[in-house]
ChimeraX commands (.cxc) that place a marker at each C-alpha (Angstrom):
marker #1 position -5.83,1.43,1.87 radius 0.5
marker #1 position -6.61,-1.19,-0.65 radius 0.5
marker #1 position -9.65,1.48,-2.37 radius 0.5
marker #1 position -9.38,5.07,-2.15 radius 0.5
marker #1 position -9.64,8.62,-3.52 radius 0.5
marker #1 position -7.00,11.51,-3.41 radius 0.5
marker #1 position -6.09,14.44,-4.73 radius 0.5
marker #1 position -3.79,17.28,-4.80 radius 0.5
marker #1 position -3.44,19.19,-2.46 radius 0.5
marker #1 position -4.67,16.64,-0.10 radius 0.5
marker #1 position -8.18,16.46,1.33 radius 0.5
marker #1 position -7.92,18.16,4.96 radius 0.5
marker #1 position -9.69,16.32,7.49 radius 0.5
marker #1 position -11.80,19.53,8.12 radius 0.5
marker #1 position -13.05,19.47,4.71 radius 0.5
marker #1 position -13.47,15.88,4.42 radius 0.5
marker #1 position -15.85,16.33,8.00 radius 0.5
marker #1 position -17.76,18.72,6.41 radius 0.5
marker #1 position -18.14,16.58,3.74 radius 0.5
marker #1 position -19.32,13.84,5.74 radius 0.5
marker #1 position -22.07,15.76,7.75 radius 0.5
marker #1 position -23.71,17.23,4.29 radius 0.5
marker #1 position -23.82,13.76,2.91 radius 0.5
marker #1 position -27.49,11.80,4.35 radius 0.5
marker #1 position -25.61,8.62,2.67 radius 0.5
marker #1 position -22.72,9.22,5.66 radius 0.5
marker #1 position -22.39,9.03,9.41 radius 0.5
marker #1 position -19.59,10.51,11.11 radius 0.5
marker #1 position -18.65,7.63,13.68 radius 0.5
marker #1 position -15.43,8.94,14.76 radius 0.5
marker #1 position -15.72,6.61,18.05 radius 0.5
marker #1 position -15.84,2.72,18.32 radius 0.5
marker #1 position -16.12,0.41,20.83 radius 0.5
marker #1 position -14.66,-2.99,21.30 radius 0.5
marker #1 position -13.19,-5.99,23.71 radius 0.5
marker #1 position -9.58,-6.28,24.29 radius 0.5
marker #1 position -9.05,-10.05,24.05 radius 0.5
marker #1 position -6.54,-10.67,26.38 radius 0.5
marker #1 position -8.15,-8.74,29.42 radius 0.5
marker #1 position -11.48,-8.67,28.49 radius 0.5
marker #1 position -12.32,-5.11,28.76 radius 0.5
marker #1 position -14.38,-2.50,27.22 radius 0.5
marker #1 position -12.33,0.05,24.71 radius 0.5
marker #1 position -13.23,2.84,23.17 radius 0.5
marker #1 position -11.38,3.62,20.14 radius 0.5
marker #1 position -11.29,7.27,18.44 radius 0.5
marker #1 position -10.07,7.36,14.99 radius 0.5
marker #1 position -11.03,11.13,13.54 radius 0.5
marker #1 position -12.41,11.05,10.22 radius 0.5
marker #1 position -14.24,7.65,10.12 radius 0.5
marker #1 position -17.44,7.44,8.44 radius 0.5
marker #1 position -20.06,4.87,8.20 radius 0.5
marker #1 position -21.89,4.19,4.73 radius 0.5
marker #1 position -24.05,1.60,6.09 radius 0.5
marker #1 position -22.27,-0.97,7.74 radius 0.5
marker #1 position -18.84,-0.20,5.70 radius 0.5
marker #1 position -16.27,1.84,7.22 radius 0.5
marker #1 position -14.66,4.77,5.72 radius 0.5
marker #1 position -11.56,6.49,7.04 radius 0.5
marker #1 position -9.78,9.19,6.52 radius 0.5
marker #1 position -5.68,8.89,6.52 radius 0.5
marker #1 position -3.38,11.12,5.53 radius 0.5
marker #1 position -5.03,13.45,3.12 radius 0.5
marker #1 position -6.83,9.74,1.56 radius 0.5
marker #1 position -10.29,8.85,2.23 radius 0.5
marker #1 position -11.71,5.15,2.04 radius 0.5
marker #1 position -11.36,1.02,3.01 radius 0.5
marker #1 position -8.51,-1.51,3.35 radius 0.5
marker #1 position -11.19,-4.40,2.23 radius 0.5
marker #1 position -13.15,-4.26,-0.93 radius 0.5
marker #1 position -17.06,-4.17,-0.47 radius 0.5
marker #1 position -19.35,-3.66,-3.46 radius 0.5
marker #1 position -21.33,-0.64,-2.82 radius 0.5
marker #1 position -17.89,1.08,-2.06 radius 0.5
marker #1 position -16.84,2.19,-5.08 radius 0.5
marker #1 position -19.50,4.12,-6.30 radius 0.5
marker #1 position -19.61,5.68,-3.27 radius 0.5
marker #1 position -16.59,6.65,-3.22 radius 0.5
marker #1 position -16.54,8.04,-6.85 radius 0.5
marker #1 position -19.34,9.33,-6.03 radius 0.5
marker #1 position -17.40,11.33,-3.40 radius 0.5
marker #1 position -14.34,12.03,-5.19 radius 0.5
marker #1 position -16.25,13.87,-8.03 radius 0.5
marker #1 position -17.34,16.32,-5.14 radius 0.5
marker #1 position -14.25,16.60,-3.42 radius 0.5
marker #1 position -12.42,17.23,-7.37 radius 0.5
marker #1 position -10.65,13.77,-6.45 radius 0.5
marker #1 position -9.20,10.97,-8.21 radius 0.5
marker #1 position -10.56,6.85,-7.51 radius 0.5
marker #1 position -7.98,3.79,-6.94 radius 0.5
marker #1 position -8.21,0.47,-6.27 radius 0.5
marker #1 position -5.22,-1.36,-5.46 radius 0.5
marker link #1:1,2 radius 0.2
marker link #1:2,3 radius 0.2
marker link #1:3,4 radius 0.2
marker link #1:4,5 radius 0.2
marker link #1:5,6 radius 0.2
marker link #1:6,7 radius 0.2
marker link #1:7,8 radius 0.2
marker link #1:8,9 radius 0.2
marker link #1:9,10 radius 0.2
marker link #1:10,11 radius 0.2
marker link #1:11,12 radius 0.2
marker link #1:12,13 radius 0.2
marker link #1:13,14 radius 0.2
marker link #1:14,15 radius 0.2
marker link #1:15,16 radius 0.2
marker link #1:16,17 radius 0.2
marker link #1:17,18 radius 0.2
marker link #1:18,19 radius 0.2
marker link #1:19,20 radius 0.2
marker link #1:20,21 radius 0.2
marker link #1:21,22 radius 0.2
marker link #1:22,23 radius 0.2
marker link #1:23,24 radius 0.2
marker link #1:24,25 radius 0.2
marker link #1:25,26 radius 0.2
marker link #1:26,27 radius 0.2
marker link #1:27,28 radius 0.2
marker link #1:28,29 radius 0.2
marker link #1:29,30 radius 0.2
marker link #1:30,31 radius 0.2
marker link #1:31,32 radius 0.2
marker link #1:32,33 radius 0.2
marker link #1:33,34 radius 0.2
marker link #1:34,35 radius 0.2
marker link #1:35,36 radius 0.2
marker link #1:36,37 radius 0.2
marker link #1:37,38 radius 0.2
marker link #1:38,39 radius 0.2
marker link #1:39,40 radius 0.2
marker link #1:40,41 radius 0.2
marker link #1:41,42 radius 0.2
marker link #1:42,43 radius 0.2
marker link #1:43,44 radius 0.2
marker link #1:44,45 radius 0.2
marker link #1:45,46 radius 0.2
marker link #1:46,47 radius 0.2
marker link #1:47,48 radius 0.2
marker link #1:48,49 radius 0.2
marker link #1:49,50 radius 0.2
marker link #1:50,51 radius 0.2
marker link #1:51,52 radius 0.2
marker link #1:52,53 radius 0.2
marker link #1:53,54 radius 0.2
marker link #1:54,55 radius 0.2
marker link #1:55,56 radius 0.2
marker link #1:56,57 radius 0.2
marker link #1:57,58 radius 0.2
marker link #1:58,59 radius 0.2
marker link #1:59,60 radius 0.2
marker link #1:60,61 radius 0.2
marker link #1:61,62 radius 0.2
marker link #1:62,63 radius 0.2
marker link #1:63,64 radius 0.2
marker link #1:64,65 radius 0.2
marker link #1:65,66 radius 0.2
marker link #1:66,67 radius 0.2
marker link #1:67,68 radius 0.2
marker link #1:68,69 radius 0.2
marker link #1:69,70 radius 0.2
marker link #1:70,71 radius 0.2
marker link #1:71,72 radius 0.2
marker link #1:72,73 radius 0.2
marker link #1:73,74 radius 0.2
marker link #1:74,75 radius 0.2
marker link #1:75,76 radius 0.2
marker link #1:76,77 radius 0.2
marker link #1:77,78 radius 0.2
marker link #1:78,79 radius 0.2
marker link #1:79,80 radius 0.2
marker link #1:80,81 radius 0.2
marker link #1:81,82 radius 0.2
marker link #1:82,83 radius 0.2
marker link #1:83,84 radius 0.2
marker link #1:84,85 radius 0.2
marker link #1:85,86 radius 0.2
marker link #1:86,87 radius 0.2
marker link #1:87,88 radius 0.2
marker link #1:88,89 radius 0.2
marker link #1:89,90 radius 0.2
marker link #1:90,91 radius 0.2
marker link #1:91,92 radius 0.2
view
């Protein structure tokens, strides 16, 4: 992830769910859908822990939360975040 927050010990998915459903800024979105582009059919994609702040993806990944692209309401979000969750901010 290219911006993130962490902490130690990590942030559980549980908690980071929980998280997620208190927030009104967050929807939990933990399926997608898409087109595979070589056969041309419908997929549905689960990936636990992903979060939508608008249009901008959040996901959850090994104890991290947040974004392999950089948009510009993200990081205050996310700070935002890791001050509840007692987390630290980077941006790589």
């Amino acid at each position: 992830m290219d911006i993130f927050i962490k902490r130690e010990p990590d942030i559980s998915l549980q908690e980071w769910i929980d998280y997620v459903k208190s927030d009104n800024d967050l929807i939990l979105a933990e399926k997608t859908e898409g087109i595979n582009p070589i056969t041309k059919q419908k997929l549905v994609i689960n990936i636990k822990g992903r979060a939508l702040y608008g249009d901008v993806d959040i996901v959850y990944k090994d104890g991290c939360i947040g974004n392999d692209d950089f948009y510009d309401e993200l990081p205050d979000k996310l700070k935002e975040i890791a001050q509840s969750l007692g987390a630290e901010y980077f941006e790589l």
